[in-house]
C-alpha positions in Angstrom: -16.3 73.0 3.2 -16.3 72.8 -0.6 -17.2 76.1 -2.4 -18.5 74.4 -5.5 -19.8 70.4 -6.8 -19.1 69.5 -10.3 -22.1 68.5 -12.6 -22.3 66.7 -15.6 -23.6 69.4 -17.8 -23.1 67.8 -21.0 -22.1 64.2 -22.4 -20.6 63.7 -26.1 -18.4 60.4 -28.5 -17.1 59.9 -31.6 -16.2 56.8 -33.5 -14.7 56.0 -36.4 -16.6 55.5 -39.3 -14.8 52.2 -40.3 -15.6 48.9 -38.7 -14.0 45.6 -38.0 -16.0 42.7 -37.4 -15.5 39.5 -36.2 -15.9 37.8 -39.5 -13.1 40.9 -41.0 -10.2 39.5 -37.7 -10.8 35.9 -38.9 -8.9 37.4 -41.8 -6.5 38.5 -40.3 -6.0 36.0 -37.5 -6.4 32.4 -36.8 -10.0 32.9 -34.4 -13.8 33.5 -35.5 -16.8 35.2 -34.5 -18.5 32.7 -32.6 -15.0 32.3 -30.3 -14.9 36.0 -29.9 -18.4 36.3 -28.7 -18.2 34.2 -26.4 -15.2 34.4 -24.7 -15.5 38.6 -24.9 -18.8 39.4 -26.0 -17.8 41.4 -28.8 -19.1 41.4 -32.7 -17.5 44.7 -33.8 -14.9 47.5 -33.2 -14.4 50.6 -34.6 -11.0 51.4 -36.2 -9.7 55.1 -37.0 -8.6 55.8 -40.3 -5.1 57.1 -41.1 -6.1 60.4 -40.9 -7.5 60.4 -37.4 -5.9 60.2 -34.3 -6.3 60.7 -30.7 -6.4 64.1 -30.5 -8.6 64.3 -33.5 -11.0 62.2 -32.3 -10.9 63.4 -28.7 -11.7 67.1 -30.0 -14.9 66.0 -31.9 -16.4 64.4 -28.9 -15.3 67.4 -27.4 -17.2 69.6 -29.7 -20.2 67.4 -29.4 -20.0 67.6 -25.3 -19.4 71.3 -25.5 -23.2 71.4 -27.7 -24.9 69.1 -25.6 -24.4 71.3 -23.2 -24.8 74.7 -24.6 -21.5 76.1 -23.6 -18.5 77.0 -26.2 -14.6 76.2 -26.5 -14.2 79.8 -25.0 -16.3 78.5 -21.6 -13.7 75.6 -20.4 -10.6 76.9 -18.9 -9.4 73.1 -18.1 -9.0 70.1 -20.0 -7.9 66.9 -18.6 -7.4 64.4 -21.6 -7.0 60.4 -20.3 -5.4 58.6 -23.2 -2.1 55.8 -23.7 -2.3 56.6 -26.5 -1.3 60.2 -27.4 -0.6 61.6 -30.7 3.3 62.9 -29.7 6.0 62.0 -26.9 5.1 65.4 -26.0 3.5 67.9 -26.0 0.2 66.2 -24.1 -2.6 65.7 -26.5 -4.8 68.2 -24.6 -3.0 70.7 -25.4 -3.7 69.3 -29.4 -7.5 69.6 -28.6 -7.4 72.5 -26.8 -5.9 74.2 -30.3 -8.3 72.3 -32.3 -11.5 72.8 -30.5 -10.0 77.4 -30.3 -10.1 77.1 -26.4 -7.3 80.0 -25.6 -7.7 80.4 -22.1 -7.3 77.9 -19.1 -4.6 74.7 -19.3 -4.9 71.3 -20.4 -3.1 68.0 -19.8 -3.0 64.2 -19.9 -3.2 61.3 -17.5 -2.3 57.6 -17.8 -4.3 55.2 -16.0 -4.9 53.1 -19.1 -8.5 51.6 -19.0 -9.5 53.4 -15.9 -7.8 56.8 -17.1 -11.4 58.2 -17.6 -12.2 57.5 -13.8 -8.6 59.3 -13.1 -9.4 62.0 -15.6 -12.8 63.2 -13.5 -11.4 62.9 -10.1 -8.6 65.2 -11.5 -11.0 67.5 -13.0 -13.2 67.3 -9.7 -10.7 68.2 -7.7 -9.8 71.7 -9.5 -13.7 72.5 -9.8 -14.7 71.7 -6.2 -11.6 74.2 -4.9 -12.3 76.9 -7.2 -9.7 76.4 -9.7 -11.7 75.8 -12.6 -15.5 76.5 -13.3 -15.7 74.5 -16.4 -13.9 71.3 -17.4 -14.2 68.7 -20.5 -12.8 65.7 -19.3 -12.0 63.2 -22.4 -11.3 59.9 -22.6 -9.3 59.1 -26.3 -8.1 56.1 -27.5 -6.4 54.3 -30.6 -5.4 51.5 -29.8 -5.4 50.1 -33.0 -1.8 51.5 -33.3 0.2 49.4 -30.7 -1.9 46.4 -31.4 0.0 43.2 -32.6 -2.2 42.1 -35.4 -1.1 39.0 -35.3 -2.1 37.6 -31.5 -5.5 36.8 -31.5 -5.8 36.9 -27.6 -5.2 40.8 -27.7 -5.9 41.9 -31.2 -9.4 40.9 -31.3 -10.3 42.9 -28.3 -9.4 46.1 -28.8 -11.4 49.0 -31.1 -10.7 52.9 -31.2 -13.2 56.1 -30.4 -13.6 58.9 -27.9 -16.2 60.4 -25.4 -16.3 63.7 -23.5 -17.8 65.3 -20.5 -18.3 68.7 -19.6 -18.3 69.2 -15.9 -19.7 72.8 -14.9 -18.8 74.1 -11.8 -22.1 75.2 -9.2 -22.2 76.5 -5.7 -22.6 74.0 -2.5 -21.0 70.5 -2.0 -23.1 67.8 -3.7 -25.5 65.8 -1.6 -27.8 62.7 -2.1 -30.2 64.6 -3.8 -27.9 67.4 -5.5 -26.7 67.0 -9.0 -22.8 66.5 -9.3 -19.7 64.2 -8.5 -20.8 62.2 -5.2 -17.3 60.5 -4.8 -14.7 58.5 -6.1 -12.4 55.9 -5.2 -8.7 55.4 -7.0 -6.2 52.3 -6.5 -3.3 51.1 -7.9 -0.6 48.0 -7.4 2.6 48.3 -9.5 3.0 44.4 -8.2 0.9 43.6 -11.5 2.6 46.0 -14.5 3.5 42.5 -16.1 0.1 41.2 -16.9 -1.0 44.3 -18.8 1.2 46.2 -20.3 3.4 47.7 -23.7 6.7 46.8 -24.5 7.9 49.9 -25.5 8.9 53.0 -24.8 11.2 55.8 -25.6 12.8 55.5 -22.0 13.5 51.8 -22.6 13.4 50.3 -26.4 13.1 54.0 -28.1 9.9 52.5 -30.1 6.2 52.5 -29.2 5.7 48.8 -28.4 2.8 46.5 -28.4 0.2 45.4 -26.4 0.7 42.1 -24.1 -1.6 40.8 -21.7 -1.9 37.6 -19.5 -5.9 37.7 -19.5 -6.9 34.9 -17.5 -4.7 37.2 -14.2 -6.2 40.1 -15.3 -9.6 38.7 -15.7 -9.3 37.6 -12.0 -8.1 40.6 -11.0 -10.6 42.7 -12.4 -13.3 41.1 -10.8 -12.0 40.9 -7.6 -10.6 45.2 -7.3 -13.7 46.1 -9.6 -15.7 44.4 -6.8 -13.8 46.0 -4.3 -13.7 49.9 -5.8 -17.4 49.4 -5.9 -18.2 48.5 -2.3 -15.8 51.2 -1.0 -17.3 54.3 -3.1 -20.5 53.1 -2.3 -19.9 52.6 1.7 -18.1 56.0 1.7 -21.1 57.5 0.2 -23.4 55.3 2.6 -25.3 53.7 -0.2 -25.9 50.3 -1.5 -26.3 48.5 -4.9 -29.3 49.0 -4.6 -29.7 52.9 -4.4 -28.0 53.1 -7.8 -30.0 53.5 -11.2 -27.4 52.6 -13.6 -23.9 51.2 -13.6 -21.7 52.3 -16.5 -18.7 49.7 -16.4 -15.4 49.9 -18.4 -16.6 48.0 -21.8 -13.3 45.5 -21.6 -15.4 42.1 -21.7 -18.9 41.1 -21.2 -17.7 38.2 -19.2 -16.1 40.7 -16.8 -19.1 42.9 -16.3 -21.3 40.1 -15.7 -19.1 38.8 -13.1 -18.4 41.7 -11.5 -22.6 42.0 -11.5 -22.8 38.4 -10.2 -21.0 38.8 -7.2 -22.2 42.0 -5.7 -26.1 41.0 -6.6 -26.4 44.1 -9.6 -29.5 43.8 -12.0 -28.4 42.6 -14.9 -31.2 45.2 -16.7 -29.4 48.3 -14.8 -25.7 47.5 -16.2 -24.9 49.5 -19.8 -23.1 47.1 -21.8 -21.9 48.7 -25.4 -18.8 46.0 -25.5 -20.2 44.3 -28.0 -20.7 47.4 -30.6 -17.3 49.0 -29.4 -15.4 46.6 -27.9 -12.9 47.8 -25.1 -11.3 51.3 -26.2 -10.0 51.8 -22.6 -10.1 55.3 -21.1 -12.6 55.9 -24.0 -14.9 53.3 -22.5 -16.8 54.5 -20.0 -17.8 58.0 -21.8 -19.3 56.2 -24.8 -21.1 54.1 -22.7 -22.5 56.7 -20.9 -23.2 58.8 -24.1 -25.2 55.9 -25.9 -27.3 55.3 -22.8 -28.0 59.0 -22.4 -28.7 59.2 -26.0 -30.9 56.4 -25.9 -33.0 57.6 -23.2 -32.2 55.2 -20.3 -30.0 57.3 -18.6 -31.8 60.6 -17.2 -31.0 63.4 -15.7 -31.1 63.0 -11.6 -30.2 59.4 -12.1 -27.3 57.9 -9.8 -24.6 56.7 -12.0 -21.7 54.5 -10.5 -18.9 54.2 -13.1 -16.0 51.6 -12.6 -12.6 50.3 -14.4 -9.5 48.2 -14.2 -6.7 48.9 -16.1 -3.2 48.4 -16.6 -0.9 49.6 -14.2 -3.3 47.4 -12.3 -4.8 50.8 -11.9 -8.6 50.6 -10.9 -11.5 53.0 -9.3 -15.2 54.1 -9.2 -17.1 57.0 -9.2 -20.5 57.8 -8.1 -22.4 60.8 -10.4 -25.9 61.9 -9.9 -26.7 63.3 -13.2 
């Protein structure tokens, strides 16, 4: 039996100040607002300034977790940072925040699950908390993907912004239950059949450079619909709930056309999906934690609420996990 659950004890983001709209890529590219919106959903993005980078930004959401939930860099002994796009080949960018933020006790590391690395990231950090290993965590999702955009395809270029959230997960006697705060369950998958669709060229095994950004969206927008679908129905059976039960769904922010067909086919209320794509667009792992941060800061989400969080990402790498908050 577990000796501990891990709760949500505090919720934090950062984005960049500057902002690229949809009227700024027509400048850039051959596309325009209106085509944007509506084949993505998105008006704006947020783009880091040369000065900022993953680990930067990653350690101010950190920060701003770390107050929300009264605890200090000197209270987390783990940090699991999801990110493709760290700030060295090595050492992991955790390791970065972990300096940044004065945290000198614990470890820290990075996964790569792209777009669903957040999802990855908790599980990870679950798992150490719910066997004792770790009593508090900050998992972090960090992007910039501005950097191995190529600025000059408009199918990939326009959909892509940069920021970071952060959650502190505190660890508190007793497995979680229906009613008890904490990480419910989660569900991970992954098929290296589909690497192709999404993917970087680059790498320093393989062209010694950092690559760009390709993607075959019309596959991947299939895909995502049908394993999104899928990852839900399976954490929610495991957990012997339905749609239903849940008070909000907090999707990966990769298209608005993708969250409301994932919606349509498993009967969601439209009102209980958080939808910041359109302010953001999709900042992959960083998705999910500044969705959940706005919604939180905006009063919809509340504490005791039943949060079912759910991505698709390169890889194809895709999951869910159910929080009560």
């Amino acid at each position: 039996m577990s000796r501990f659950r891990s709760v949500v004890a505090g919720v934090g983001s950062y984005l960049p100040k500057k902002v690229m709209t949809n009227d700024d890529m027509a400048k850039i590219v051959d596309t325009s607002d209106e085509w944007i919106r509506q084949r993505t959903g998105i008006r704006r993005r947020h783009i880091a300034a040369d000065s900022e980078t993953t680990a930067s930004m990653g350690a101010e959401a950190a920060r701003r977790a770390l107050k929300a939930a009264g605890l200090e860099a000197g209270d987390i002994d783990l940090i699991v940072l999801a990110t493709t796009t760290p700030d060295l080949t090595f050492p992991a960018s955790a390791t970065i925040i972990q300096s940044k933020i004065g945290m000198v006790r614990g470890f820290a590391f990075d996964v790569n699950a792209v777009c669903s690395g957040f999802l990855y990231a908790l599980a990870t950090a679950d798992s150490f908390i719910v066997r004792g290993q770790a009593r508090n965590a900050l998992v972090i999702g960090s992007e910039t993907f501005s950097r191995i955009l190529d600025w000059s395809d408009r199918t990939t270029c326009v959909l892509f912004g940069d920021g970071a959230g952060a959650v502190v997960l505190r660890g508190e006697p007793g497995a979680p239950g229906m009613g008890e705060r904490g990480v419910v369950h989660s569900h991970l998958r992954s098929d290296g059949r589909f690497c192709d669709l999404l993917y970087v060229d680059g790498g320093p095994s393989t062209t010694k450079t950092v690559g760009h950004l390709r993607m075959t969206g019309n596959q991947v927008f299939r895909h995502a619909i049908t394993n999104i679908s899928s990852a839900i129905a399976r954490v929610l059976d495991d957990a012997a709930l339905t749609v239903m039960d849940v008070d909000w769904f907090v999707p990966h922010q990769a298209n608005q056309r993708i969250l409301e067909g994932v919606s349509k086919r498993l009967g969601i209320p439209e009102e209980r999906v958080i939808s910041t794509v359109a302010e953001h667009g999709n900042t992959s792992a960083a998705s999910i934690p500044l969705a959940l941060d706005a919604a939180i800061t905006d009063g919809r989400i509340k504490r005791g609420d039943l949060v079912l969080m759910e991505a698709l990402g390169g890889g194809f790498a895709w999951g869910a996990a159910l929080v009560r908050m």
